[in-house]
C-alpha positions in Angstrom: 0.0 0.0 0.0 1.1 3.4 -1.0 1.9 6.2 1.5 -1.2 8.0 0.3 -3.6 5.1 0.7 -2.5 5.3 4.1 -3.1 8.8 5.0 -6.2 8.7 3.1 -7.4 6.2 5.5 -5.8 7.7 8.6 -8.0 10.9 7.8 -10.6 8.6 7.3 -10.5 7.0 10.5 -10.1 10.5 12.4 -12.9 12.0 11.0 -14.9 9.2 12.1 -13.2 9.1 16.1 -14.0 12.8 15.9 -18.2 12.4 14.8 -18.1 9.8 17.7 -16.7 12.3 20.1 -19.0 15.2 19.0 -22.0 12.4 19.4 -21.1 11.9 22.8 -20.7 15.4 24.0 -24.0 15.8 22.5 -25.5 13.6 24.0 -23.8 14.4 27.3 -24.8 18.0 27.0 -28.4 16.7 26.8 -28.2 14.8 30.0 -27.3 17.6 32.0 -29.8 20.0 32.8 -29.6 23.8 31.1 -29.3 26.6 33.1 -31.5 29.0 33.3 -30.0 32.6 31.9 -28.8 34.8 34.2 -30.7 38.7 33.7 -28.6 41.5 32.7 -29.1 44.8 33.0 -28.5 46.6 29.4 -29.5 50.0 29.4 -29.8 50.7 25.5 -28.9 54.6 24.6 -28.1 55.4 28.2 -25.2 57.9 28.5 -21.9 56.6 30.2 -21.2 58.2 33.3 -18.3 57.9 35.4 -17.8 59.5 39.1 -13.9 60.8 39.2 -14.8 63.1 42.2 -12.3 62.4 45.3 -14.0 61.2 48.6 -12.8 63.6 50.4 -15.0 66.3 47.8 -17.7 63.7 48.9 -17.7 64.0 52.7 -17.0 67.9 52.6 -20.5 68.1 51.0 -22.3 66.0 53.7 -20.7 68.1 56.1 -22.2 71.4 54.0 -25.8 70.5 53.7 -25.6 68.6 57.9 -24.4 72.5 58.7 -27.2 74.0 56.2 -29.4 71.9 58.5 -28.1 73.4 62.1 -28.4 76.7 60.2 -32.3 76.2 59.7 -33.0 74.4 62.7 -31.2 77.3 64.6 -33.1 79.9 62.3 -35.9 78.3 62.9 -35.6 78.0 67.1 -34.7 82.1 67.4 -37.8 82.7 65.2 -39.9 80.4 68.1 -38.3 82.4 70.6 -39.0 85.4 69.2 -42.5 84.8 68.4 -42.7 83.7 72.4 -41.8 87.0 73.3 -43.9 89.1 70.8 -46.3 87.5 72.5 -45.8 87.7 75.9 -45.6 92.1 75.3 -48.9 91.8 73.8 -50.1 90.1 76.6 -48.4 92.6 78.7 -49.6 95.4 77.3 -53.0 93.8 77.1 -53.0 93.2 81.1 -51.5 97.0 81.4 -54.3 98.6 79.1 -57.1 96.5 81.4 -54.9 97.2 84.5 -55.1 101.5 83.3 -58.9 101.2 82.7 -59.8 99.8 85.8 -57.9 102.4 87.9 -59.2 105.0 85.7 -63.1 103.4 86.7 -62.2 103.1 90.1 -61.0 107.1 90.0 -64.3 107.6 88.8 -66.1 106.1 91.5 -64.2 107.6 94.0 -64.9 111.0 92.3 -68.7 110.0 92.3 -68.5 109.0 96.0 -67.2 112.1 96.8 -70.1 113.8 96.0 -71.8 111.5 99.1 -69.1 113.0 102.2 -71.4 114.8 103.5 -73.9 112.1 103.5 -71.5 109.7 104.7 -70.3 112.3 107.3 -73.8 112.9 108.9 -74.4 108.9 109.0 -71.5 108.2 110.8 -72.0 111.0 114.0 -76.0 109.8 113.5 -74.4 106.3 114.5 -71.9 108.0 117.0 -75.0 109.5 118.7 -77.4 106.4 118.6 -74.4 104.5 120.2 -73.9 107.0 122.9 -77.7 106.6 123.6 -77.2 103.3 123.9 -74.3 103.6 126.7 -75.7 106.5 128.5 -79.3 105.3 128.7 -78.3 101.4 129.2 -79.1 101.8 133.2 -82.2 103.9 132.4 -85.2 103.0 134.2 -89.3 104.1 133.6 -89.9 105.5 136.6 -92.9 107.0 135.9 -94.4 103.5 135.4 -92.9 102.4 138.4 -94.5 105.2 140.0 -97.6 104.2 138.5 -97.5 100.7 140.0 -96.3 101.8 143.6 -99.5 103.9 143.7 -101.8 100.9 142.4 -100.1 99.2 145.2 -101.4 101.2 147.9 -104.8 99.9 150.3 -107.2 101.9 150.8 -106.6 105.0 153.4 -102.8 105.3 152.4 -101.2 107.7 150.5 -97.5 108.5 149.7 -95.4 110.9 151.3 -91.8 110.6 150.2 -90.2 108.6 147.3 -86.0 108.6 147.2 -84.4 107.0 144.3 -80.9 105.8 143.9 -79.9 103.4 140.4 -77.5 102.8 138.6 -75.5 105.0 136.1 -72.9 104.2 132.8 -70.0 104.6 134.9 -71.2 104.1 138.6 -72.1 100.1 139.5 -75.5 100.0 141.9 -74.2 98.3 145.7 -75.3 94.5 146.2 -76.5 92.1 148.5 -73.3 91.0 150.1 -75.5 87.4 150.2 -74.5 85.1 148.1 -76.7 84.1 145.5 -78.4 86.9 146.1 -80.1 88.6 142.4 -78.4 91.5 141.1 -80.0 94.8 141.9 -79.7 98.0 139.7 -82.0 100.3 141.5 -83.9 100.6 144.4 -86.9 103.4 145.8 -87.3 104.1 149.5 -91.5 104.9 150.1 -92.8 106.7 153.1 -96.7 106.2 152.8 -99.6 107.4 156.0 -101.9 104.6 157.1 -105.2 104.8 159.0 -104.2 101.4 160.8 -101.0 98.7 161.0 -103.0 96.3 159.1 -102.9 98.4 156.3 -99.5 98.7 156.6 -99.0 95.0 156.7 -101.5 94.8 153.4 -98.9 97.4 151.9 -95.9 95.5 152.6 -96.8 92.0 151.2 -98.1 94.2 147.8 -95.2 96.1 146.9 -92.7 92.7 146.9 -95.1 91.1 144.1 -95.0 94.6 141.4 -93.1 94.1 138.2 -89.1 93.6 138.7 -89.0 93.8 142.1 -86.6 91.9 143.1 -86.3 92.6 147.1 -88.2 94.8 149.2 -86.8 96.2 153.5 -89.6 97.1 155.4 -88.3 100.1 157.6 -89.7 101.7 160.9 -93.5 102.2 161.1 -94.1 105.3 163.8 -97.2 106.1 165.0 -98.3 109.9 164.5 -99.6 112.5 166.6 -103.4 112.7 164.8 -103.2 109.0 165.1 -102.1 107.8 161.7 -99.1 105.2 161.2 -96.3 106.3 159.1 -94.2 103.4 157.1 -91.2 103.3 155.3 -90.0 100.6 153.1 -86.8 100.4 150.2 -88.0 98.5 147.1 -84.6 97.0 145.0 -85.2 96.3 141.3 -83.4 93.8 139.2 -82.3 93.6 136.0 -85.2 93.8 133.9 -86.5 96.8 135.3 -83.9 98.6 133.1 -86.1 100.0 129.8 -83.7 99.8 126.9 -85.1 101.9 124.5 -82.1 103.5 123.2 -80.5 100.2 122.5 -81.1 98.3 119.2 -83.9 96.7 118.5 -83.6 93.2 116.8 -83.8 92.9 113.0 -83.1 96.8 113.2 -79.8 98.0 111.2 
């Protein structure tokens, strides 16, 4: 065989190892199972950009818009504040402008009160004289009604001779029983009455301890006269009640 029988048939035979070989990555490709395609971003017409600033240009920016921040926030605090205080004046002034009209109303009632001094003036020594009545006539007694009743009091055939009052006053204090327990006394009247006869005396003597705010009653001597009459003499204490108030206040009364 020729040298170019041979290498025909080499070729041959190679060409044939190498459709064997393509078979079986084939069919090795096939048995494996494909992966799935990965996504990928292609922007189509987008311009190319490239960032060549330095870091440091970067960071000096941050730093520019965190103090532009501060800036506002501090802009912003002082314009607080100062809205605080505009209102605080207004308030102020609103409490001074009340404050001025209500001094300027009170002047005016004072000026309209003034008008009423006189009136006022008269009221107050009226007062000063109703409470001076009060004191001085406080121990102030009715003695004509007492009077009255001592002569009521009297049996027939006696008549009174002699009456002597002693009482109280604002500043002097009446004497009292030195008894204890005895009532307080605040005035007293000594009678001299004529009788026809002792038994009217007697009669006299249990009548006058039983009239209105007697509180005690002394019989004294009993002498017999000359045209055969008795004469008697007797001191009649009064108590408390015998006083007549009619210059104090009467209740409800202003």
């Amino acid at each position: 065989m020729s040298a170019a029988t041979e290498a025909a048939a080499a070729a041959t035979t190679g060409a044939r190892a190498s459709r064997g070989s393509a078979a079986a990555r084939t069919k090795k490709a096939k048995a494996q199972p494909t992966p799935k395609p990965t996504a990928v971003d292609i922007r189509i017409g987008a311009e190319p950009r490239v960032d060549l600033l330095p870091a440091e240009i970067r960071t000096a920016r941050k730093h520019e818009q965190i103090v532009r921040r501060m800036i506002v926030g501090l802009i912003g605090a002082v314009a607080v504040v100062a809205v605080a205080v505009i209102g605080a004046n207004a308030l102020a002034f609103s409490a001074g402008f009340s404050l001025g009209l209500e001094q300027a109303r009170g002047t005016q009632i004072l000026q309209a009160q003034g008008k009423y001094n006189s009136l006022r003036a008269t009221q107050s020594e009226l007062a000063l004289v109703k409470a001076a009545q009060a004191v001085g006539g406080a121990t102030e007694i009715d003695w004509n009604t007492r009077g009255t009743d001592l002569i009521g009091a009297l049996p027939p055939g006696a008549a009174i001779t002699n009456v002597t009052i002693d009482s109280a006053t604002p500043v002097t204090l009446y004497q009292q029983s030195t008894v204890p327990g005895a009532t307080p006394r605040v005035a007293s009247a000594t009678v001299t009455i004529t009788a026809p006869s002792l038994p009217v005396v007697s009669q006299w003597l249990d009548t006058i301890g039983s009239l209105p705010d007697v509180v005690e009653t002394d019989a004294g001597a009993v002498t017999l006269q000359s045209e055969g009459s008795y004469k008697a003499i007797a001191t009649i204490r009064y108590g408390v009640s015998a006083w007549d108030g009619k210059y104090l206040p009467k209740s409800g009364s202003k």
